[in-house]
C-alpha positions, 0 to 999 in steps of 0.5 A, spaced: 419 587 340 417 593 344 417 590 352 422 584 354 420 578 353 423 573 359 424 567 360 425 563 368 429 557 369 429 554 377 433 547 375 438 545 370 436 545 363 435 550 357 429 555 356 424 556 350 428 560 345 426 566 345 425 568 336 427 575 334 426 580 328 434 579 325 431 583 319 430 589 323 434 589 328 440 593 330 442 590 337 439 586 342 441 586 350 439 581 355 440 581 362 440 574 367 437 575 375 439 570 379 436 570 386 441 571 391 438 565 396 442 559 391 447 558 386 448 557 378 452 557 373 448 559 366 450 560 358 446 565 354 446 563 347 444 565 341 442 563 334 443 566 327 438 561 324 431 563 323 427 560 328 421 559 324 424 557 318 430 551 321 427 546 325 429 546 331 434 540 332 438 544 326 439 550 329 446 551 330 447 555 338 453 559 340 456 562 346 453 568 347 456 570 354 456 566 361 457 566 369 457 562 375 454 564 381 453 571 379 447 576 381 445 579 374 449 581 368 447 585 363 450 586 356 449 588 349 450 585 342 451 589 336 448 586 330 442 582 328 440 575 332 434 570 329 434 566 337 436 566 344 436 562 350 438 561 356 441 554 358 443 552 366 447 547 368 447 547 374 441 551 379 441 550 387 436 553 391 436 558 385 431 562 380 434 564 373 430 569 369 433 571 362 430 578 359 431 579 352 429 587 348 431 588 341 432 595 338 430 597 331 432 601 327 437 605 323 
């Protein structure tokens, strides 16, 4: 994955998983943008399970961070992810954007 790949939410509701290269990769970071008009609450969650091999009702989900009504936040997770997503449970006049880049390599 050479650029960041995004993902918007403008309402309560879990976004499209984004699938990731797990076997190449040795960290992945994200950052959440919210506008600052409105009010959110978000959980970023991730998956080991390999996207293209689990159905997608058999994916096991975890927490990877969370925040509730912040502007952005941006963080880094050492070590291979198969999946991640963005899950907003509460969105008030607001735009949630999810950008997910991998690194690979040694």
């Amino acid at each position: 994955m050479g650029m960041p790949i995004s993902v918007t939410l403008t309402s309560s509701g879990i976004g499209r998983a984004i699938d990731l290269d797990w076997m190449s990769s040795k960290f992945t970071s994200w950052a959440v943008t919210g506008s600052s008009s409105g009010t959110f609450t978000y959980t970023v969650e991730g998956a080991l399970d390999d996207l293209q091999q689990i159905s997608s009702a058999n994916v096991a989900w975890f927490a990877l961070s969370s925040a509730t009504t912040a502007n952005s936040s941006i963080n880094i997770f050492a070590g291979p992810l198969a999946g991640i997503r963005l899950n907003a449970s509460a969105v008030s006049s607001a735009t949630l954007t999810l950008r997910a880049l991998q690194g690979i390599g040694q």
